[in-house]
C-alpha positions as CSV (number, residue, x, y, z in Angstrom):
1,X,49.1,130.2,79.6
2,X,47.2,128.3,82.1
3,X,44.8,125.1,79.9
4,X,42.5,123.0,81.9
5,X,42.1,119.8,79.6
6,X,38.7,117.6,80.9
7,X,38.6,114.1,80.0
8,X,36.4,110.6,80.9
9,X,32.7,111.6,79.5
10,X,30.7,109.4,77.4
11,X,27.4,107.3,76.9
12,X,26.7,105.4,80.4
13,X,23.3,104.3,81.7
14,X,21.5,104.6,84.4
15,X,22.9,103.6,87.1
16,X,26.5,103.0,85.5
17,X,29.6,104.8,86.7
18,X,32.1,107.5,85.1
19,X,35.3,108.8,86.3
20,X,36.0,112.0,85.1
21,X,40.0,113.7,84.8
22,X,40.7,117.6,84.5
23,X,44.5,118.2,84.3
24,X,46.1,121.7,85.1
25,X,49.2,122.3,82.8
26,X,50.2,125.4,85.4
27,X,51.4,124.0,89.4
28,X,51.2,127.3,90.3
29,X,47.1,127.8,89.6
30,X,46.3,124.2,90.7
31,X,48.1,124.6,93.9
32,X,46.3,128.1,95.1
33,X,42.9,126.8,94.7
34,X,40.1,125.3,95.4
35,X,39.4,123.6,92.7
36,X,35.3,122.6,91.3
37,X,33.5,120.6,89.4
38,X,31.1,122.6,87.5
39,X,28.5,120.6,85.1
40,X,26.1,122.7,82.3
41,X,22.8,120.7,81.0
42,X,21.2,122.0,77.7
43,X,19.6,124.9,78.2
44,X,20.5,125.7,81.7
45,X,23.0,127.5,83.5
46,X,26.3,126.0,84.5
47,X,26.0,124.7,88.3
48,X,28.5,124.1,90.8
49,X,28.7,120.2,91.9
50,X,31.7,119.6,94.1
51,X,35.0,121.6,95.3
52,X,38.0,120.0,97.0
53,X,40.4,122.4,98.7
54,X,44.2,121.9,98.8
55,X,44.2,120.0,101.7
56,X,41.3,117.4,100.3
57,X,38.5,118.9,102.3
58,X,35.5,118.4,99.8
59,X,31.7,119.9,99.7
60,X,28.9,118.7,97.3
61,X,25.8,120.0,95.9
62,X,22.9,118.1,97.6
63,X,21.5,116.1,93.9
64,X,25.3,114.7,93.9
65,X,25.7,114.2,97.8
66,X,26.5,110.4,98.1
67,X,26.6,109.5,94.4
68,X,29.9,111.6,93.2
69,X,33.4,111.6,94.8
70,X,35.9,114.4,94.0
71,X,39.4,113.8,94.7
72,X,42.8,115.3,93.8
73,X,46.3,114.6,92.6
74,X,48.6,117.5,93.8
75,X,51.7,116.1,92.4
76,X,50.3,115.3,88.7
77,X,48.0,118.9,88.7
78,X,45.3,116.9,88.3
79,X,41.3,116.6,89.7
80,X,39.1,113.3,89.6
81,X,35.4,113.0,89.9
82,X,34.2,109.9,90.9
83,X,30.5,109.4,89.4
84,X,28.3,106.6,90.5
85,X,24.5,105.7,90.5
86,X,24.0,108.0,87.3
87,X,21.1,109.8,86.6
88,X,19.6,111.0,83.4
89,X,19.5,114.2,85.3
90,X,23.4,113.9,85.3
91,X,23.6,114.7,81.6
92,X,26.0,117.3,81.1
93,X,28.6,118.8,79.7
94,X,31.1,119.0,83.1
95,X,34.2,121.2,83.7
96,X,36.7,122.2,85.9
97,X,38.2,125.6,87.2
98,X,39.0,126.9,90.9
99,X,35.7,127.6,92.9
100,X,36.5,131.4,93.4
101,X,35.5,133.3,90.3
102,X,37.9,135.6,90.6
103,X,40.4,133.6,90.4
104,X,38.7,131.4,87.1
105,X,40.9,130.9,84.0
106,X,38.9,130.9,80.7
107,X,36.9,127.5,80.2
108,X,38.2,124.2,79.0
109,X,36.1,122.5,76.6
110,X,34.5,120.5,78.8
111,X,33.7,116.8,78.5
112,X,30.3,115.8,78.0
113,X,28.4,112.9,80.2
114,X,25.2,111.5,78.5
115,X,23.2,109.2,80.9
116,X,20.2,107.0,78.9
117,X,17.2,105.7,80.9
C-alpha cells in the first residue's frame, strides 16, 4: 500500500521560513509522477501550490511564485517544499500527492503550517 507521510509544519511568523518533507514509501508511484504540493485553509477548498515533474521542471501558483521552492529527492522517494517570506495567508494544512488526479493515492494526513502576524 502506497503511504505518503508529510512532515516540517509548525508555528512560524511572518516572515519566517518552513521546510516541509513528504516521503513516498512506494518507488514505483513516486517515480511516475508529477508530484504537488497541495495546501487546504479552514474553510476552503484544497488548492494546488507547486508540482515538480521527474526531471525537476517545477510550476507555482502565482500567491507562492518567488516565496516557495519545491524540489525532489528521487533516490530517497522523497518531496521538499522550501517556504520563505510566510504569510498569514499561508496557514494551512499542506499535503502531498501526484498532480494528476487520476493517478492520486488516498490523502496523508497532512502537516499543518500556522503563520502569526
Amino acid at each position: 500500500q502506497v503511504q505518503l507521510v508529510e512532515s516540517g509544519g509548525g508555528l512560524v511568523q511572518a516572515g519566517g521560513s518552513l521546510r516541509l518533507s513528504c516521503a513516498a514509501s512506494v518507488t514505483f508511484f513516486f517515480n511516475i509522477n508529477t508530484m504537488g504540493w497541495y495546501r487546504q485553509a479552514p474553510g476552503k477548498q484544497r488548492e494546488l501550490v507547486a508540482t515538480i515533474t521527474r526531471a525537476g521542471s517545477t510550476n507555482y501558483a502565482d500567491s507562492v511564485k518567488g516565496r516557495f521552492t519545491i524540489s525532489r529527492d528521487n533516490a530517497k522517494n522523497t518531496v521538499y517544499l522550501q517556504m520563505n517570506s510566510l504569510k498569514p495567508e499561508d496557514t494551512a494544512v499542506y499535503y502531498c500527492n501526484a498532480e494528476a488526479m487520476l493517478a492520486r493515492i488516498p490523502w496523508g494526513q497532512g502537516t499543518q503550517v500556522f503563520v502569526s502576524s
